[in-house]
C-alpha angles and dihedrals in degrees: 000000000000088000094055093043084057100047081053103057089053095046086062097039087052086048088055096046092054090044095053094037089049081046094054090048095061090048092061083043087058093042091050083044095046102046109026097081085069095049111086126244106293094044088051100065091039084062096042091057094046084053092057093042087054091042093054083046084062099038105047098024107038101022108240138156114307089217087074082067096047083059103050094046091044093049080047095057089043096058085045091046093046089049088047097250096142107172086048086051098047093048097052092036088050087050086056104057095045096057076039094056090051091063116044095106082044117066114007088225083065102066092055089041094064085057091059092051091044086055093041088051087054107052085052082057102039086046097038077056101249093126094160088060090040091053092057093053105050090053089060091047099042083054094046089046101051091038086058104032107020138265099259082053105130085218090076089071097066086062088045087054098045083048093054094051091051086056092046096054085054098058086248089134096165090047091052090040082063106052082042084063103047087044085056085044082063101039097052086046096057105023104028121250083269096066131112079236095063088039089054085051084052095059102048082052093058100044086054093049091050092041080054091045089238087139104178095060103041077055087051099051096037090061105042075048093059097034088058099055089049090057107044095043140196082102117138117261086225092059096040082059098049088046089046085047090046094049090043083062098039087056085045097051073051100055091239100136098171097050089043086055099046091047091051077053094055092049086066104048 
């Protein structure tokens, strides 16, 4: 009786050391999240790659969800893909969706998690220049993300953006021109039409008109564009001059001297 009493007593101590130490663990997990956006490159991806050494820790050791590991290699992909290391990125982002995969009947976050990776895959694709491939992949995810989440989801623009710049990169102006205007649909309805997210529409409008030599109205959304950053404010003063600048050679590939003066001016007020 005694012995049993015993065994049970360090059954449960055992218990309470795991628990704290596992505890201890995702601690170090939040602090990596919570501070690696504000390290530069370099840092990022030495984070990252503490983050998946802690997550297999949790994973292999202690037992716990597998999805923790779905996170950490994906964040992983994601620091490679924004510093343009796109073979890094595809191999962790492919990892990813397999132990993904595995668990889609598993966890529920899960299920909205693989449209992420799927995003994630095609804008490698789309950036490494396979926009065929990228194309493919952001349909699927697009699907999968608007049968989980809705169709009127503003995540969904993020897809309709990746998919315009796919387009874009393929000389399929119109096509781009489209999923730019469905992106803008989304921005005015969260944000309002007066909103730096619908001027930043704006912009990418105006650069694929220009791309596609339709002039005036490249002219037209590079200066309501500019008009509305001006207007809303907290811009940099840097980027209200490049888009000034931009504006100043639209209205020149249009012949409007005038307006192409005044907006040069602009630039260097």
């Amino acid at each position: 009786m005694q012995g049993s009493l015993a065994d049970e007593d360090e059954d449960q101590l055992s218990a309470e050391l795991s628990n704290s130490f596992i505890q201890t663990i995702e601690n170090k997990l939040n602090l990596i999240e919570k501070n690696v956006d504000i390290k530069e490159p370099e840092s990022v991806i030495h984070a990252r790659i503490q983050q998946l050494e802690v997550a297999r820790l949790l994973v292999n050791i202690h037992k716990q969800s597998s999805f923790i590991l779905v996170k950490a290699t994906v964040n992983l992909g994601k620091a490679y893909l924004n510093i343009n290391y796109y073979q890094q990125a595809f191999e962790h982002l492919t990892n990813a969706f397999k132990l993904n995969s595995s668990l889609l009947n598993k966890i529920e976050e899960a299920k909205q998690y693989h449209s992420n990776i799927l995003t994630l895959l095609g804008r490698c694709y789309m950036e490494g220049g396979e926009t065929d491939d990228a194309l493919k992949l952001l349909e699927k995810s697009l699907k999968m993300n608007k049968t989980i989440l809705g169709e009127d989801d503003y995540s969904n623009s993020i897809i309709h953006t990746l998919m315009a710049r796919a387009y874009v990169k393929k000389g399929k102006y119109q096509e781009a021109i489209q999923q730019y205007s469905i992106v803008w649909e989304y921005a005015e309805a969260k944000y309002g039409l007066k909103s730096k997210e619908v001027a930043e529409v704006f912009l990418e409008l105006a650069d694929t008109y220009d791309k596609n030599k339709e002039y005036k109205d490249a002219v037209e959304f590079q200066r309501r564009a500019f008009d509305t950053f001006k207007e809303v404010g907290g811009i940099d003063k840097k980027k209200v001059a490049t888009m000034a600048i931009t504006l100043g050679e639209m209205y020149g590939h249009n012949e409007i001297l005038d307006e192409a003066v005044a907006a040069m001016r602009e630039a260097r007020a």
